[in-house]
N, C-alpha and C positions, 0 to 999 in steps of 0.2 A: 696280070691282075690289075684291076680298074683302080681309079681312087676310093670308089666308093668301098670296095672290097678292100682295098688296104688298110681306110681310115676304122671301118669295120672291123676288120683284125684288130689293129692297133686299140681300138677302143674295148674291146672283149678281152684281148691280155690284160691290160691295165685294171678293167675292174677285177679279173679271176684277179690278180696279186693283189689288188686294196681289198677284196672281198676274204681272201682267207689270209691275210697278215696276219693276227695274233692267234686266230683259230689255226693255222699252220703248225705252229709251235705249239698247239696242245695245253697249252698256258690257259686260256682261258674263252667259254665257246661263244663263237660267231654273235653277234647283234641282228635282231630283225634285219636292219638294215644292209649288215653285211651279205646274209642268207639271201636276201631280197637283191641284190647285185647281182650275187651267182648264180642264181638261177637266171637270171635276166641273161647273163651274160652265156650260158649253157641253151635258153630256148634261141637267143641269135645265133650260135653257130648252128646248132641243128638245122634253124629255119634258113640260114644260106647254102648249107648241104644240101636239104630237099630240095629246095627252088634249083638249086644248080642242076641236079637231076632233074628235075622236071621240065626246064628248058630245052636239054638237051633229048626231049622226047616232042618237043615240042608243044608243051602247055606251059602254062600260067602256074605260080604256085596255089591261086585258088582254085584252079581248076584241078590239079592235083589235090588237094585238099580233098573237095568234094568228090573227086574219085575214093578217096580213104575213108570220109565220110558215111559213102553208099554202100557198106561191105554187103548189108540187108537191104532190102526197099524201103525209102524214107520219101514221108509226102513232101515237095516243097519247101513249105511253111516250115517244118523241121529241121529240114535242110541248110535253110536260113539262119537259123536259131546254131546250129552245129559248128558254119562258120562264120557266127558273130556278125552277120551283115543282113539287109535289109533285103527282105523278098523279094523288091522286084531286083536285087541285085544278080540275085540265084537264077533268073531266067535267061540272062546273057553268058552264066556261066554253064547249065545245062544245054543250052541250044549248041553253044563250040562242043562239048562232051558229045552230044548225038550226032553233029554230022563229021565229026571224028572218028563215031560209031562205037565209041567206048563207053555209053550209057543211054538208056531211053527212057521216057515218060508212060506210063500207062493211068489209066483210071482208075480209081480205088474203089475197091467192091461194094460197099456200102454207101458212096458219094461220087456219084462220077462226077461232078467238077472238082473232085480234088486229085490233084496229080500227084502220082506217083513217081520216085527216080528209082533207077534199077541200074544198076552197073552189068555192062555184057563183059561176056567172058574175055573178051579184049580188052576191055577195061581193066580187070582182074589181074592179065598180063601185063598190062603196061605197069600200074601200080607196083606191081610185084619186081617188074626189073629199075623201076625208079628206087625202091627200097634198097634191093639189092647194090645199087650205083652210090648211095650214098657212103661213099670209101672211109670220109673224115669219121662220121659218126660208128662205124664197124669197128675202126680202128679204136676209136672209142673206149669203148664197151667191149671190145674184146680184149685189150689190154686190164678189164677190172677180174677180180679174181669171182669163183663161186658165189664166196661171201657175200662179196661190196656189189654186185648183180642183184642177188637176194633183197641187201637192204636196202640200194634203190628203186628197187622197185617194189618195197615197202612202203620206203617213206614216199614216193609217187601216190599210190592208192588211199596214203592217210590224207596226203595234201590235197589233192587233185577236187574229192569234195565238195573241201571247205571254198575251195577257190570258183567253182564251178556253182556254189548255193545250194548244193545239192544233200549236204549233210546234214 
């Protein structure tokens, strides 16, 4: 395990235990603040799980990304907006997808200068075994009962949203 991965660790334990200190104990619940940790501290280990699969298939975690991205055809410009970065960023990340062969460009029916991305079914595969490879996050989530599945991914759908602008 590298330093960066260590101090990484180290820093996600510490906040999960400063983030649910008194909320633990049922005493009294969480502060923005604290909610605002844990989660932070829950999207970093996820986002080191994915990227650790995803290297080991040999992409980028953005390039992973916009493979999950693409699950439908998404023009470019959308594509961009999907992972948070600047269009012309998405074109050096689409050209490695294509001649990887795990996604292509077409022309949109209504505009052909606007592009189109389309994940190929190799694509589809690879994604699908990077998901599958993510062990830390499985173990996860399969550790939570019926219930605590249900309400997170409740309270995901309530948040997600507000955070997104989109509510």
């Amino acid at each position: 395990m590298g330093s960066t991965t260590t101090t990484a660790a180290t820093t996600i334990a510490a906040t999960s235990t400063a983030a649910t200190g008194a909320a633990a104990t049922g005493t009294t619940a969480p502060t923005t603040a604290e909610l605002m940790e844990a989660v932070a501290a829950v999207g970093t280990a996820y986002f080191q799980d994915f990227a650790g699969a995803a290297a080991r298939h040999g992409l980028s975690s953005s390039q992973a990304k916009a493979l999950g991205a693409v699950h439908e055809p998404v023009p470019m410009r959308a594509l961009a907006g999907r992972l948070g970065c600047d269009a012309s960023n998405v074109t050096g990340i689409v050209d490695r997808l294509e001649a990887l062969g795990l996604a292509h460009r077409e022309a949109a029916a209504g505009d052909r200068r606007v592009k189109i991305v389309v994940i190929t079914e190799q694509g589809r595969e690879i994604l699908d075994l990077i998901r599958a490879e993510m062990a830390r996050t499985h173990r996860a989530f399969d550790a939570m009962s019926e219930e605590q599945r249900l309400a997170l991914h409740t309270i995901c759908r309530q948040v997600l949203p507000v955070l997104t602008g989109r509510a």
